[in-house]
C-alpha positions as CSV (number, residue, x, y, z in Angstrom):
1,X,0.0,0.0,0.0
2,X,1.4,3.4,-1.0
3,X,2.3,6.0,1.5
4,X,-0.4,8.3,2.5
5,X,-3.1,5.8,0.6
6,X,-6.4,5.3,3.4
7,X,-7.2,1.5,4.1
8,X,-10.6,2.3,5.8
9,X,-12.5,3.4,3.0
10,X,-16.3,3.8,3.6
11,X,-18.9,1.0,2.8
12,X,-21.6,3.5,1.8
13,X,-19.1,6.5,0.3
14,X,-22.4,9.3,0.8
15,X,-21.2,8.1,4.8
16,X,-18.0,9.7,4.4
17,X,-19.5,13.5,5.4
18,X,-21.3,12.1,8.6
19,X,-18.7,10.1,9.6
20,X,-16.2,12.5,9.7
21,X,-18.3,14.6,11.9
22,X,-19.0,11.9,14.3
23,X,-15.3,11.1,14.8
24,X,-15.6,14.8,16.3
25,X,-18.4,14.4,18.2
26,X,-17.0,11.3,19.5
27,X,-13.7,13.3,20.2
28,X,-15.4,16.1,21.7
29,X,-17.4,13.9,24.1
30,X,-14.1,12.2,25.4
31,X,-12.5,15.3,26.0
32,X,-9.9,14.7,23.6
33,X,-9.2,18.1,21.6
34,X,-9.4,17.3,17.5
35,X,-6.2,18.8,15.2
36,X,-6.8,22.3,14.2
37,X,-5.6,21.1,10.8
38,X,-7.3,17.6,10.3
39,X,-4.5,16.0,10.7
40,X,-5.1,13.1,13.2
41,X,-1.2,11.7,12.9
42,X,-0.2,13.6,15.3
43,X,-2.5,12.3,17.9
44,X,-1.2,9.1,20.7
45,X,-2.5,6.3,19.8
46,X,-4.4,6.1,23.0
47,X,-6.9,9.1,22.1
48,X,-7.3,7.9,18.7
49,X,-8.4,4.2,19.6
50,X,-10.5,5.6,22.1
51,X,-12.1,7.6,19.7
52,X,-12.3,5.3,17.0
53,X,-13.7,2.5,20.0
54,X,-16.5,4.9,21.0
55,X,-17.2,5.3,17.4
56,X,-17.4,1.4,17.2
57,X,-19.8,0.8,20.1
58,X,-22.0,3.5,19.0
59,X,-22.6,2.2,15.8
60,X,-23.2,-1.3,16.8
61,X,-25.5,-0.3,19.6
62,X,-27.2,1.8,16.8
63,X,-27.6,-1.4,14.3
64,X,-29.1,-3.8,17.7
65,X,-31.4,-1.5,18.0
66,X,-32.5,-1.0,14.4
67,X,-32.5,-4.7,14.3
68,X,-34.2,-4.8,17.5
69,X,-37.0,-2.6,16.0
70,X,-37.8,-5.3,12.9
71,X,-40.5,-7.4,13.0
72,X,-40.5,-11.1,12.3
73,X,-36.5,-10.9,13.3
């Protein structure tokens, strides 16, 4: 893989937007303070797993219940 090429790429691309902004919200609620300049290298590794952990449990938590909510499932 090149240098600078991004391995987690988006199943639904029109994501891409939202997701970005949750990664900040997700920040923001930690208490971790995002790069002025979008640049997230710079960051320890601890506050970006943490980040990208919350972001995790959120979304799964947000698919069990949308599962939840089906009938006949």
């Amino acid at each position: 893989m090149a240098l600078g090429q991004k391995r987690n790429t988006p199943v639904v691309p029109q994501a891409s937007k939202a997701l970005e902004q949750f990664k900040y919200e997700v920040a923001s609620e930690l208490g971790i303070t995002p790069p002025q300049d979008g640049y997230w290298g710079t960051m320890t590794t601890r506050d970006t797993g943490a980040i990208g952990g919350n972001m995790t449990r959120k979304l799964v938590a947000l698919a069990e219940q949308q599962l939840a909510g089906r009938q006949g499932f």
